[in-house]
N, C-alpha and C positions, 0 to 999 in steps of 0.2 A: 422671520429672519432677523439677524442680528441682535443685540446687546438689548436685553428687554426691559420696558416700562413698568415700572410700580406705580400704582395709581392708589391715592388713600383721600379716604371721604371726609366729609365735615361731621359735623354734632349736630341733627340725633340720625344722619341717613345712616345709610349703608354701602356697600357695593351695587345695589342697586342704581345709584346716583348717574355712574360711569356707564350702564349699559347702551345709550346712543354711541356713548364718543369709542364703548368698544369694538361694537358694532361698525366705525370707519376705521381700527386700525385692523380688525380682521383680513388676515391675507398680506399686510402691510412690515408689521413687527409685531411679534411678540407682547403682552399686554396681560400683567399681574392684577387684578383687582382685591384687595384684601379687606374683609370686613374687619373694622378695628375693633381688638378686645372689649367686650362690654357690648355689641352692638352686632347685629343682625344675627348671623348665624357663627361668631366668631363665641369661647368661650368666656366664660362672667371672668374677671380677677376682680380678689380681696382686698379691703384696705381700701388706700389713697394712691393710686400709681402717681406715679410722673412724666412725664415726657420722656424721661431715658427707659424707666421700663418698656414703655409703648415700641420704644425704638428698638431695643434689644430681643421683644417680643418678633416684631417684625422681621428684624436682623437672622433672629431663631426659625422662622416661618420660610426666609430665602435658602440658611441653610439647609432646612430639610426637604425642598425640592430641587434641591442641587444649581443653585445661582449663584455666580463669584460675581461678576459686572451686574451694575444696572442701573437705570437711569431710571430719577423720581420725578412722580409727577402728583401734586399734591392739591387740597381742595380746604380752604380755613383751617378747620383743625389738624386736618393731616399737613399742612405747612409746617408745623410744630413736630408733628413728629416725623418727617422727613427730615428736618433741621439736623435733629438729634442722630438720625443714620448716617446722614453723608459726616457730621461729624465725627461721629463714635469710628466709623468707616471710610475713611478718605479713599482707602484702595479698590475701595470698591464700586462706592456711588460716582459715578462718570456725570452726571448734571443734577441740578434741584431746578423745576420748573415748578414754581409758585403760585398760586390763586389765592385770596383775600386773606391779606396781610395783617396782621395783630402786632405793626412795629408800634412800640410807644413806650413811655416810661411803667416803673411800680406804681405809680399812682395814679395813672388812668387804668392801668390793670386790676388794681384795687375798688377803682372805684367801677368798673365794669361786673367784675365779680358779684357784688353787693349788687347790681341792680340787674341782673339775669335772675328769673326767678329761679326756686330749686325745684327740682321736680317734686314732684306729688304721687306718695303711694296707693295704691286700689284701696277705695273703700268699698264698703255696703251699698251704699244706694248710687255708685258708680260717678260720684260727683268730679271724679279725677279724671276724667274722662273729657268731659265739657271745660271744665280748665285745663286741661293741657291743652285742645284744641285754641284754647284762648293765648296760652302764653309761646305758641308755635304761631299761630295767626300773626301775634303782636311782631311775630321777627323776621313778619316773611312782607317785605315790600319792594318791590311792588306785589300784590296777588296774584300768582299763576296755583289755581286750584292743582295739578299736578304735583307741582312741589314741594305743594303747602301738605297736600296730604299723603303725603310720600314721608317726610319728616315727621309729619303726625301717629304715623303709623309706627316710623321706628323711636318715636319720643314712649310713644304704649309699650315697646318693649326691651327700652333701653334704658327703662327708670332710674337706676343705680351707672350704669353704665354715662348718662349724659353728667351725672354731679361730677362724676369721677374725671371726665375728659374734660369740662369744664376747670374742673380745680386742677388740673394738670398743665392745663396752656397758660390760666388767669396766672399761676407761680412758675414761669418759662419768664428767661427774662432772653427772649427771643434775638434783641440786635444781637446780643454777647454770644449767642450761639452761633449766630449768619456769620460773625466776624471770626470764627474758626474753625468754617468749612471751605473748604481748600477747593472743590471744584464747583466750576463754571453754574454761575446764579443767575434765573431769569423770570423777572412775574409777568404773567399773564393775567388778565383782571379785568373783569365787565366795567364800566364807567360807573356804572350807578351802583357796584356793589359796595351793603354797608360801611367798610372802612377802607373805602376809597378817598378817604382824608387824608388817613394814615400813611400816601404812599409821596405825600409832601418831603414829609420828614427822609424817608427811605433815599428819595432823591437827593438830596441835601446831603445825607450823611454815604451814603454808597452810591455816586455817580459812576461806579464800577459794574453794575446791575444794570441791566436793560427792563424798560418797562414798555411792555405792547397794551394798549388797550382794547378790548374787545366789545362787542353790540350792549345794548339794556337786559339785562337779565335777573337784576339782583342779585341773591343769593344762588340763584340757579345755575350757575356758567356751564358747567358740564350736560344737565340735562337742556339747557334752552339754547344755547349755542356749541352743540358740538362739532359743529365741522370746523368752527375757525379753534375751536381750541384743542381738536386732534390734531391738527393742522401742525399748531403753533411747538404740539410733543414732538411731532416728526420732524420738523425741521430742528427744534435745540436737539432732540435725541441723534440726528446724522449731522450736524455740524460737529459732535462734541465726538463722534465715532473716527469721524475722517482726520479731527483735530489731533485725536487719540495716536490715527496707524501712520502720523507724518514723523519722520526722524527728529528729533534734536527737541 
């Protein structure tokens, strides 16, 4: 029922990520999960996209199963490309509800970029195997064997797909997009997840933004805490419905 949730994953998962927290909104609302281009079962695209590509893809994806409203609900990298929807779309996207935030300047973006390893293509004797595992271990803290090897699995076969989404957020210059999306903004964010620094600065400059914080999860919020962060969709997605059907 009602105005439904777009859900978009991180770098290297999939739609997979979301299946606890879809799991509670089942029978609740409505609830999109979309593998991003380059990644699980969505198709490869060419080149360098961008974050408006990604958006536009998306954009392309709602209209073809017939969605006008709808409220985002986003996970790191899909932060970025929800950004870009509710912007490109103001009449449409009715909330951004956000998880791990990449607010900061070009030069910590820069210097982020540069120290994310690149992916590794299959060789012969399978040695891109045991390093990816390495450079997905390195970014997964704290360690829940689940998530690590969830990410593991879609880093094997989102090879091109994780450079791509990677160089797509690292060249978003993400405040300049938040500041010209028109509806109602809200992060949701584990305490300990990685760029939970980040969300200093966020406060500072958009005291307009509400910030909830949610359990220890790290990287994982969706699959290790999803009841408080289906929770946290359904209450911004029917505040912002009822905000919607009041006159004036």
């Amino acid at each position: 029922a009602g105005i439904p949730i777009v859900l978009l994953h991180r770098t290297p998962s999939s739609s997979l990520c979301f299946e606890a927290m879809l799991q509670r909104l089942e029978g609740r609302r409505r609830a999109i999960a979309f593998d991003t281009p380059g990644f699980g079962q969505s198709f490869r695209p060419p080149g360098r996209p961008s974050t408006v590509d990604y958006a536009r893809w998306f954009l392309a994806a709602l209209d073809a199963l017939g969605v006008e409203a709808f409220h985002l609900c986003a996970h790191h990298t899909g932060t970025h490309f929800a950004a870009e929807m509710a912007r490109l779309a103001p009449g449409r996207a009715r909330s951004l509800l956000i998880s791990g935030v990449l607010y900061t300047d070009g030069g910590t973006r820069a210097f982020l970029a540069s120290s994310i390893p690149k992916a590794l293509p299959p060789d012969g004797a399978g040695d891109y195997v045991s390093a990816t595992w390495k450079i997905i271990r390195s970014l997964r803290e704290p360690f829940d064997a689940a998530v690590t090897h969830a990410d593991f699995i879609g880093a094997l076969t989102a090879i091109e797909g994780r450079d791509q989404a990677f160089g797509a957020v690292f060249a978003q210059d993400f405040p300049g997009v938040l500041r010209q999306v028109r509806c109602p903004v809200r992060v949701v964010q584990a305490v300990d997840d990685p760029l939970a620094t980040m969300l200093e600065r966020l406060k500072i400059e958009r005291p307009d933004i509400p910030v909830e914080h949610l359990g220890l999860a790290g990287i994982g919020a969706p699959e290790l805490l999803p009841d408080p962060f289906a929770e946290a969709a359904l209450r911004f997605a029917a505040a912002q419905d009822d905000s919607h059907l009041k006159p004036g």
